[in-house]
C-alpha positions, 0 to 999 in steps of 0.5 A: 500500500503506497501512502500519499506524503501530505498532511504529516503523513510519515507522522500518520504512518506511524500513529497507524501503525502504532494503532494497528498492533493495539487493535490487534492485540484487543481484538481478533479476526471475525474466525478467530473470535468465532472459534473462541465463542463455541461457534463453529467455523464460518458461522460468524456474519460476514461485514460488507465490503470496505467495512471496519468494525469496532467495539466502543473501548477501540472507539475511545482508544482511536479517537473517533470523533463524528461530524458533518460536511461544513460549507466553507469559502475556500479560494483556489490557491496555485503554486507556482515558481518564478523570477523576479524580473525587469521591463526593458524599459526599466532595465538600462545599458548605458555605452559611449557613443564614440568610446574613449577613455574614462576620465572619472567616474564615483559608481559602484555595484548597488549605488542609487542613481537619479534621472539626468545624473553624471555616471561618468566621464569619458575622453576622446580627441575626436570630441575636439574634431567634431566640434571643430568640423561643426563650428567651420561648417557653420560658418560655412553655411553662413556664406552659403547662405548669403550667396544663395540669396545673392544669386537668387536675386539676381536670377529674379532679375535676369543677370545671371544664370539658371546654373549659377543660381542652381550651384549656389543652391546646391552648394547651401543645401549641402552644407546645411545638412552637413551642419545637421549631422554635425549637431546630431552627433553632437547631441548624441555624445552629450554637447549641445550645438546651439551653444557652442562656440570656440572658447567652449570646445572640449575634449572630455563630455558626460554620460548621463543616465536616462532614469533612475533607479540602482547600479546592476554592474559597472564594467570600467574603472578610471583610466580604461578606453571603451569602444561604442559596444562596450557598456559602462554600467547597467541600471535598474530601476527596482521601483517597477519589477515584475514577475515571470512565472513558469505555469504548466500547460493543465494550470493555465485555464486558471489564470487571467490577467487582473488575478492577485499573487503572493509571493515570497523570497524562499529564504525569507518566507515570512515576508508575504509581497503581492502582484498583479497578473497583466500578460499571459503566455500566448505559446507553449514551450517545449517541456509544456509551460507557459510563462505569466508575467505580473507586475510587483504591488509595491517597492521592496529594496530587497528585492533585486532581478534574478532572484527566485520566488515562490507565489501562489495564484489565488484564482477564485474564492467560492463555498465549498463542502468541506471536511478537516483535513485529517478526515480525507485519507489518501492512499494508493492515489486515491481519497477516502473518508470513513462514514458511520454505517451502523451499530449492532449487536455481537455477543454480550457486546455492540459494535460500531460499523465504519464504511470507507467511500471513494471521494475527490478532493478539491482545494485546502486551505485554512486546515480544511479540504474541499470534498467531491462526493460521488454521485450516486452517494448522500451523507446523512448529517453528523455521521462522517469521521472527523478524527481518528479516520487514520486509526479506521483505515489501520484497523481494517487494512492491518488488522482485517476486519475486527469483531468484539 
């Protein structure tokens, strides 16, 4: 007979043991008591199938206790496992956009950053040239311009030609966007063109983080030449994480987007947190999951991407027929409760009569489990064993059927 392990069940096994050789010692099977009572041989009655009997000092010995099935609000609670996790927009890589050399920067691993701050600043005297090049197209352009509008007017009046004005045209036009460009790439690495002049050119620029939030790496140190792939630092922001859950292929009609988790860090149990479903998997991967991705109530600096948690999924709550705990057997992949049958005579003394029925279980929480008879089945009130059903279930699986 294999048992489930739930419910303290190597705790139980023992108890049921234990209870077994009592019973056994107490009492005899239905033949043995027979032969001892002048009976003859098979002449005892025999009890119905997956029926115990016990007299009333085994009774009180077991502690059988009698009860009814309660009605209670049990919600379907799933357990899941998962990552803590970052949005992309809230997970930042920051780079050089032309690489140089790092002049300075004061961050470390786990150092809090502002939007708009200097995480570092970075060298490199193509910063000089690029200037250079834009103030002189600049004054390019200023030329370019006023001949331009020279030779258009005197297009407008028929003194000179069609192709003068046509090269002065081009001659603008390409200079314009070379300025362009030129402010483009200023503004990338950090230079504002419109303010630039010559007293103000520079070697060394800035880098400023995009958004706020804590240092997740840092991979220069002073001193280092970067190219435009490396990135200098990473930064989170922690203040909007969210959570990847891994959910098998049967669970995921159980979920939908809005459904409140809780969840915890394994080596912190106590430290209940909650989310908000907002996507669901749209695929199943390859071993049958499918991720559930939520999003974190409330900040925990504690907290950090990467980390593993534990979360239940609570689905829905609804009344329920419900028995303790400790009255839903489970053996042999299969569950079990023990109902009164009936009382009887036997000898100079009464037994009771306990009848074992299949069941289903449903959700448990709060010590109590949701039970699913079947159909054909009606449980009168006040007759289901609440306590001691372990101790039945060793009387009659252990002991055979007694009769005292």
């Amino acid at each position: 007979m294999k048992f489930t392990n739930n419910n303290n069940m190597k705790a139980k096994f023992f108890m049921v043991l234990l209870a077994a050789s009592i019973f056994a010692a107490g009492c005899g099977s239905s033949s043995q008591t027979g032969a001892h009572e002048g009976e003859h041989e098979g002449e005892h009655e025999e009890l119905p199938p997956n029926t115990v009997e016990m007299n009333d000092a085994q009774i009180a010995s077991a502690g059988i206790a009698l009860g009814s099935m309660e009605q209670k609000m049990l919600s379907t609670e799933l357990k899941v496992n998962g990552l803590v996790n970052v949005s992309p927009q809230n997970l930042v890589s920051i780079s050089a956009i032309m690489g140089g050399y790092i002049k300075s920067t004061g961050l470390v691993q786990g150092s809090p950053v502002s939007k708009g701050q200097v995480i570092a600043i970075i060298e490199n005297p193509e910063f000089i040239e690029l200037q250079q090049n834009y103030l002189e197209s600049k004054s390019k352009l200023e030329f370019a311009e006023a001949e331009f509008n020279r030779q258009k007017e005197l297009y407008n009046e028929n003194v000179n030609s069609a192709k003068t004005y046509q090269n002065a045209l081009a001659e603008y036009k390409s200079i314009q966007s070379t300025v362009f460009a030129l402010e483009q790439k200023l503004r990338m690495i950090g230079i504002n063109a419109k303010n630039l002049d010559v007293e103000k050119i520079t070697g060394s620029v800035p880098i400023h983080s995009p958004i706020s939030g804590y240092v997740k790496t840092v991979n220069v140190n002073v001193g280092k030449y970067v190219n435009a792939t490396d990135v200098i630092v990473e930064i989170v922001n922690t203040a909007n994480l969210t959570l990847e859950l891994t959910l098998f292929e049967k669970d995921i009609d159980k979920v939908k987007i809005g459904q409140k988790i809780s969840f915890n860090i394994p080596n912190h149990p106590e430290n209940i947190m909650t989310a908000d479903i907002y996507q669901v998997g749209k695929s199943i991967n390859s071993d049958k999951t499918i991720k559930v991705y939520a999003t974190v109530g409330k900040e925990n600096k504690n907290l950090l991407p990467g980390m593993y948690i534990n979360a239940s999924i609570d689905t829905h709550k609804e009344s329920v027929s419900a028995l303790p705990d400790e009255a839903v057997l489970s053996f042999d992949d299969k569950n079990y409760i023990f109902v009164f049958y009936e009382k009887k005579p036997e000898g100079d003394k009464v037994v009771t009569l306990y009848k074992l029925i299949e069941v289903k279980k449903g959700v448990s929480e709060g010590g109590y489990t949701e039970v699913i008879l079947p159909k054909d089945v009606k449980l009168p009130e006040s007759k289901i064993v609440i306590k001691g059903a372990y101790n039945l279930l060793s009387a009659m699986k252990n002991a055979g059927d007694m009769a005292c």
